[in-house]
Every structure is written in C-alpha cells, then in structure tokens.
C-alpha positions in Angstrom: 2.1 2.4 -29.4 2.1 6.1 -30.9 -1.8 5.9 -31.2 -1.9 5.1 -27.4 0.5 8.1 -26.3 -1.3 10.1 -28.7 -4.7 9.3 -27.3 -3.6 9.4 -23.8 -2.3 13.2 -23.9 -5.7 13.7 -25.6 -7.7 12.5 -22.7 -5.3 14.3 -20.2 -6.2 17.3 -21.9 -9.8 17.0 -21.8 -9.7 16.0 -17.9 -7.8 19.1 -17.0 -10.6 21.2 -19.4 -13.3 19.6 -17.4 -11.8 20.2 -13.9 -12.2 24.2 -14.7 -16.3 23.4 -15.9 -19.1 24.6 -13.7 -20.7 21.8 -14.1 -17.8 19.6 -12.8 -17.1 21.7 -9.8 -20.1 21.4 -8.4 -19.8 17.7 -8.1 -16.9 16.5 -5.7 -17.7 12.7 -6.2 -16.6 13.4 -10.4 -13.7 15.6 -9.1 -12.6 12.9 -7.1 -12.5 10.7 -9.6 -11.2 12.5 -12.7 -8.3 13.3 -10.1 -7.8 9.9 -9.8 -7.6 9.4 -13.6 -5.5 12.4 -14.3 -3.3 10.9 -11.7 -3.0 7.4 -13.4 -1.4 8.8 -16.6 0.3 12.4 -15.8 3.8 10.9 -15.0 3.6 8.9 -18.7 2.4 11.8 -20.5 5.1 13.9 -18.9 7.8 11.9 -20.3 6.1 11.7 -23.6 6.1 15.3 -23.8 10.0 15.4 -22.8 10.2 12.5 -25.4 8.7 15.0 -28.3 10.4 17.7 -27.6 14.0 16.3 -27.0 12.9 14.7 -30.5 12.5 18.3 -31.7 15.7 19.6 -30.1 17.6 16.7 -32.1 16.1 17.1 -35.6 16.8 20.7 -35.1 20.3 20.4 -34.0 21.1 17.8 -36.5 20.8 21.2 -39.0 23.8 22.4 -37.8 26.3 19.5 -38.8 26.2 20.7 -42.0 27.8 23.9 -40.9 31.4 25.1 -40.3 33.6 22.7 -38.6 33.4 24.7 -34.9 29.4 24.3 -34.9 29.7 20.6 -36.4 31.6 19.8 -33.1 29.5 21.5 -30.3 26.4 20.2 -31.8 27.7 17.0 -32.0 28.2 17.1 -28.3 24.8 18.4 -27.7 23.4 15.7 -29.7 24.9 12.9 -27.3 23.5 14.6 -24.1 20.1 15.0 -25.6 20.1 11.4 -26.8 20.9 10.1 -23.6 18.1 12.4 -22.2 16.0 10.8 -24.5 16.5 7.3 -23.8 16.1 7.5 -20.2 12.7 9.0 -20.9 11.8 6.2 -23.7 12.5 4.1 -20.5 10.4 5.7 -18.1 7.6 5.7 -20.7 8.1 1.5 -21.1 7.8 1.2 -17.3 4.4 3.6 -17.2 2.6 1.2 -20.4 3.8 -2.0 -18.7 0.9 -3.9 -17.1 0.1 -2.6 -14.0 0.0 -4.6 -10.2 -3.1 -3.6 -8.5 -1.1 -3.3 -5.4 1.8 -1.2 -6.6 0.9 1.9 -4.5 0.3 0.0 -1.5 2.2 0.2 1.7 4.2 -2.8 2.6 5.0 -5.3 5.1 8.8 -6.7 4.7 9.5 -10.1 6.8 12.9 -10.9 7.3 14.3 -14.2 8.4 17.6 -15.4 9.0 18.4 -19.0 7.2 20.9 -21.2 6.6 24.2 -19.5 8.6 23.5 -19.5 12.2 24.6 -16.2 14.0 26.1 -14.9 10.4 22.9 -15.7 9.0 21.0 -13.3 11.8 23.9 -10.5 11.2 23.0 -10.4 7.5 19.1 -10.5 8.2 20.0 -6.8 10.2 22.2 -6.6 7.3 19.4 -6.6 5.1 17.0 -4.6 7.5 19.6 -2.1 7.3 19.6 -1.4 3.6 15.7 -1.3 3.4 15.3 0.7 5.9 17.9 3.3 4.1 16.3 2.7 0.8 13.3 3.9 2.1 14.9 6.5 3.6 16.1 7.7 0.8 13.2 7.8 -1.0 11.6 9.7 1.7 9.2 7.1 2.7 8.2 5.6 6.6 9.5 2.9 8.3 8.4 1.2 11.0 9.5 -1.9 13.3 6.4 -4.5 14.0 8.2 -7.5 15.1 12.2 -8.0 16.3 13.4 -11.2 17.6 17.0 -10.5 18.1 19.8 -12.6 18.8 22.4 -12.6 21.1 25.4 -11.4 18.6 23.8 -8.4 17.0 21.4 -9.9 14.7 17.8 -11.1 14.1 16.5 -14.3 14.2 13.3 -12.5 12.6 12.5 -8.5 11.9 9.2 -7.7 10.8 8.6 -4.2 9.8 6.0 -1.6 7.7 7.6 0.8 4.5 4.9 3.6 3.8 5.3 5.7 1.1 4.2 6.4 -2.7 4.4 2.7 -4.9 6.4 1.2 -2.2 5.2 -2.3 -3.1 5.4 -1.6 -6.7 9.5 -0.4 -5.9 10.3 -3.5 -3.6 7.8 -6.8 -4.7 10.9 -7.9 -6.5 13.1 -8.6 -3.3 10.8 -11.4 -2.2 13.3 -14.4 -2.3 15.7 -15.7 -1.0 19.2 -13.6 0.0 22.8 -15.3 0.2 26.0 -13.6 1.5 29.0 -15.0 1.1 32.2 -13.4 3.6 34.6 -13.9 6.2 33.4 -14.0 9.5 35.0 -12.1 12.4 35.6 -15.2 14.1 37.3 -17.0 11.3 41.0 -17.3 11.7 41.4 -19.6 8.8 39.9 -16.8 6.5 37.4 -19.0 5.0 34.4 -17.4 3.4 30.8 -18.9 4.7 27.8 -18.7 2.9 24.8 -17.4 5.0 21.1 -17.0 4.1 17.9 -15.2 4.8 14.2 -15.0 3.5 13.0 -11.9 2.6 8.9 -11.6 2.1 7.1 -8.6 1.0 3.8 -7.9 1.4 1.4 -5.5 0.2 -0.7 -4.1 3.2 -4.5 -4.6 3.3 -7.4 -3.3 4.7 -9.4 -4.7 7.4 -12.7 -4.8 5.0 -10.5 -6.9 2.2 -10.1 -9.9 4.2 -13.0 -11.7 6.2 -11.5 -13.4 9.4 -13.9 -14.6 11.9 -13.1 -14.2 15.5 -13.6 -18.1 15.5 -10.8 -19.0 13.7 -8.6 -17.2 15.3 -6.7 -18.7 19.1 -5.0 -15.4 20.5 -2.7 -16.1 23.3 -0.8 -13.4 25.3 2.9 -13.5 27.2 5.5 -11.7 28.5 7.9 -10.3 26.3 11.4 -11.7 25.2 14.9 -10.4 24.5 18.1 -12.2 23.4 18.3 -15.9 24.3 14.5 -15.6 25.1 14.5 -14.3 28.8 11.7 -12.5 29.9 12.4 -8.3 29.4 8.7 -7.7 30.4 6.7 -8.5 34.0 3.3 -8.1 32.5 1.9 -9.9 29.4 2.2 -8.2 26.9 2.8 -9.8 23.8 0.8 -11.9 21.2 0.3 -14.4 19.8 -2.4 -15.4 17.4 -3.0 -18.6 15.5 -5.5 -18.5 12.1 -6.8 -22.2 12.9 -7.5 -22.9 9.1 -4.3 -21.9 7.8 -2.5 -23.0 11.0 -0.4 -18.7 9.9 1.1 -18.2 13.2 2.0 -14.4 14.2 4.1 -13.0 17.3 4.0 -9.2 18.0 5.9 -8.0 21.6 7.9 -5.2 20.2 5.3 -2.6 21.9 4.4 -2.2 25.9 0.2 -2.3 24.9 -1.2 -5.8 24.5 -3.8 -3.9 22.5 -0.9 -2.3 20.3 0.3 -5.9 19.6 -2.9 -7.1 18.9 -3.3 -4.5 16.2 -0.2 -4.8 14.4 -0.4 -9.1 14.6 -3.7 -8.8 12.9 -2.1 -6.4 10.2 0.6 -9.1 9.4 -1.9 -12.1 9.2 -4.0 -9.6 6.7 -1.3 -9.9 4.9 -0.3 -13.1 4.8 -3.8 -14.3 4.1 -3.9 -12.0 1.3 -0.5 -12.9 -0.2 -1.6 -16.9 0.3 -5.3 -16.3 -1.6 -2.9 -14.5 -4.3 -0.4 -17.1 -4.8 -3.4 -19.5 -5.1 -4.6 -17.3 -8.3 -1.1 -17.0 -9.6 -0.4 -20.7 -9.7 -3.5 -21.4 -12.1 -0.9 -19.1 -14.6 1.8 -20.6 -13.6 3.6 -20.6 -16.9 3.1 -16.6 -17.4 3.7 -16.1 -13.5 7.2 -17.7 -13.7 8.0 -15.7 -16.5 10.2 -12.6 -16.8 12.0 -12.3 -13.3 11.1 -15.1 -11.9 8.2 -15.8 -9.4 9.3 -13.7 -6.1 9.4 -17.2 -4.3 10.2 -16.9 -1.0 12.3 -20.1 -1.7 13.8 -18.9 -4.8 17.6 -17.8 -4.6 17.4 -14.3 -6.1 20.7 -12.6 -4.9 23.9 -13.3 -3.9 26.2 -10.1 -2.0 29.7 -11.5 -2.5 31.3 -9.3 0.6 35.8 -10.3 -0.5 34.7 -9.1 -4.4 32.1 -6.5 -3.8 30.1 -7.1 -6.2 26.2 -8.3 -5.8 24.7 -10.4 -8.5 21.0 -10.8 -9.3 20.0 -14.3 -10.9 17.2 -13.9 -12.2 18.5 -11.2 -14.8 22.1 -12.2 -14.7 23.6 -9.2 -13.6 26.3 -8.1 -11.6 26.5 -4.5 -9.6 30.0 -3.8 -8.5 29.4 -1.5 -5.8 28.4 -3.6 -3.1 29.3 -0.9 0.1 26.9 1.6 -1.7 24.1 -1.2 -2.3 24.1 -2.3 1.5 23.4 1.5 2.1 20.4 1.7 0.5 21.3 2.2 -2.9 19.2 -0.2 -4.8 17.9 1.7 -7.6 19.9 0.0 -10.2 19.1 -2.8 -9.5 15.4 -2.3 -9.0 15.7 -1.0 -12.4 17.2 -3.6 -14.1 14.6 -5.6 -12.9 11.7 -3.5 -13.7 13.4 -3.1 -17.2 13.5 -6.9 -17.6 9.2 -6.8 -16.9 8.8 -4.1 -19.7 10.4 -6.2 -22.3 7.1 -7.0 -23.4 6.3 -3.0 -23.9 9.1 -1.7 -25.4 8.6 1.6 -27.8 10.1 1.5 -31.2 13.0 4.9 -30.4 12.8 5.2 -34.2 9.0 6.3 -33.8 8.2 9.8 -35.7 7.3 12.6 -33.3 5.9 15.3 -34.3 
C-alpha cells in the first residue's frame, strides 16, 4: 500500500512539472486531460502528505518524553491531538484507494415515496425531503423539485427532485432503501407509536447520448395539472405523462407551467431509471459481491429505522445507532454516511503502523 502512495505522489509530481512545459501548453486537448488526472489523485496525496508529516511531528515529539516531568506532560497532550489528526487522515486516505463508482461525481435524482403509514407515511416522505434537501444545503450543493404529488395533510404521496453538486451520487447512493419511522402521531390520544414507511431511490443523472430511446417506444400523454386530493390547479394541459412501452417505466412531471418544461425533466427521470434498471441487470450477474459490505441499496431493503420517543436512528446494515436524531432530520448525515462509507473501505485498509519517511 506504501509502494502505491509512494508512486502516486510521484506521478502527481511529474503532471504538475509537465503542465509548466512548452511543449504541453501548446496542446489544450493534453492539458485537459492531465487536469483530469491530477484531479483524480490530488485529494489522496494531500492526506498522504498530512499523513507523513503528522508521522514526523510524532516521532519528533516522542523525544521529548524523555525530558523533565513539565515537558513529558505537554508533549504527551500534543501527542494525542496529533494522533487523532492522524487517524482521521489514514481514513480519508482508505476512502480515496477504495474502488471507485464510475458515477460518484454525478448529479443525482432522489425519488421519494411514501409506504406503508397512510398520511404519517406521506409526513415522513417530506420528512425525508426535508433532510436531503438540508444535507445538500449544507454541503453547498443545488436542489431542485421535478415532481410533487402532495397530499392533503402536509405530506407527499411522491417528491421527485435533482441534488447537483461535487460527488453527490458518490455522498448519497447509500440511502437507496427503504426508510421506517416509528412515533406518535398528532392524532393519537392513546399515545401509541405507529410505524410508517417510505422508499427512497437515488439515481445518478445521465446524459441524453448514454441512453438510446426511440421516439417509438415512448406513449406521451398530456393533462391538466393536480393538487391535493387530485383536483385540477391548472386550465390548460400542462403536465405529462410518458409511458417507455418496453419497460412499461411510467413518469408524471406537472410541477412546472411549460408542457415543454415537463417534457424535459420526465425524460431526465426515465434516463435514469433506464440506466439504473440496465445497471441492476449487470449487478445481479455478481450478485454475491454486490450484496456484500452494506448491503445492495435495494429499494425494498429496510436500511433505517428513525425511532422519533428515543431519538436515536439506527442503520441495519452496519448495526449502528446515532443518538442525535433532531440534528440528523436537519441534514446532518455525515456520520452516518461515514460509517457507511467506512464499512466499503474495509477491504482497503492502511496498516497505521506503516514507516513514513
């Protein structure tokens, strides 16, 4: 593992010499692509660096225990916090060498459906809505509504929506599943907790040119828009529907006022979906190796569970609780995305007790 951080800081090197040669400046297709490269491995050669040199900062630290007792102390206390820095770089390097999804820097579609619950099952779907749309937020990415199909007490029957931003598939591939809250409604006097569901799908975004659909497979229909309880909000006919005959993949779009708009972004959702079905076709000839680590990303596979009375969410597929349930349904997911992710990289784990020189 060394020999491959060692020869990737190598060839980092040698791409940054050869963006400052003549000869490479006067060719933008090489530029482009030695970019491209230098991009692929900066972040992991980064924390290899910070790896090294926190390495450094130890060993050299470590001198000073055998010192007076007032030294001995302080540098014991540096020693801790550099440790610690250490080991969350040793973890960002694991996540950089594990195997790579080819559609980690894609933008997203997220599908969310309410399931088994009724009306608490559509408040948790905008539940859900909610904290994706914060996470991303947070992270400083775009969101954007495609589809709502609200319902009459707040919720969503269905809320289709895009994420755009840097890795966003590669962040939120793992939430594909299925969701379960368990609290007490607002209209439960007995104080009995439900259990609701909802589906939630994510899709990596794809290009018009990736996915062949002929014009004759495809039955587009067009009507007026609906609000709650499916009266009409909309004299003209605006909204769309289009059925991929082969598949029988059915998609509504009637958020915007354009039929054309619709069109667009129900053509951008059956992309999707045809991709993500061609996919899972590949992925089932692995089957073994697909269902390993965390788990599949079924859309029928309980993931989750957001226990509302305790406050605590637990993910199953890695066994772990998070006890700060409020914070989580506010978009802060990042530990348990990274528990997650750290579960993958199992299979790339560095040796901390490497020598660094």
């Amino acid at each position: 593992m060394v020999e491959r951080l060692e020869e990737m800081e190598r060839r980092y090197e040698e791409l940054i010499s050869l963006l400052s040669s003549p000869q490479v400046i006067e060719d933008r297709e090489r530029i482009k692509a030695i970019l491209k490269e230098k991009g692929t491995m900066e972040e992991v050669v980064e924390d290899y660096r910070e790896y090294k040199k926190l390495a450094r900062e130890i060993a050299n630290t470590e001198i000073l225990l055998k010192t007076d007792s007032e030294i001995v102390a302080l540098a014991q206390e540096e020693i801790v916090e550099l440790k610690e820095r250490q080991k969350i770089a040793l973890s960002q390097i694991e996540k950089a060498l594990a195997p790579q999804d080819q559609n980690d820097d894609r933008d997203i579609i997220v599908e969310i459906r309410a399931g088994v619950g009724g009306g608490e099952a559509s408040l948790f779907a905008a539940d859900l809505f909610r904290m994706y749309a914060r996470y991303a937020q947070n992270k400083g990415w775009e969101v954007e509504a495609i589809s709502q199909n609200p319902t009459e007490v707040g919720g969503f029957k269905e809320v289709i929506f895009e994420i755009r931003g840097k890795g966003t598939f590669g962040k939120l591939k793992y939430e594909s599943g299925v969701h379960r809250v368990q609290r007490v409604p607002l209209t439960e006097a007995g104080g009995r907790i439900h259990t609701s569901t909802a589906t939630v799908a994510v899709l990596p975004q794809v290009e018009e040119a990736e996915v062949d659909i002929s014009p004759r497979d495809l039955q587009v229909e067009f009507f007026r828009s609906s609000g709650p309880g499916g009266q009409n909000v909309n004299k003209l006919s605006t909204a769309v529907r289009i059925i991929h005959l082969p598949t029988r993949i059915t998609v509504v779009c009637q958020d915007e006022r354009s039929q054309w708009k619709n069109r667009i972004k129900a053509m951008k959702i059956l992309r999707a979906r045809l991709k993500s079905m061609e996919e899972e076709r590949k992925r089932e000839s692995v089957e073994a190796e697909r269902r390993s680590q965390v788990g599949s990303g079924d859309r029928a596979e309980k993931i989750r569970t957001y226990n509302i009375p305790q406050g605590r969410v637990t993910d199953h597929r890695v066994g772990v609780s998070f006890h700060n349930l409020p914070q989580i349904m506010e978009g802060n997911l990042d530990d348990i995305i990274s528990s997650l992710e750290d579960e993958v990289t199992k299979g790339t784990k560095v040796d901390p007790g490497f020598i660094l020189a």
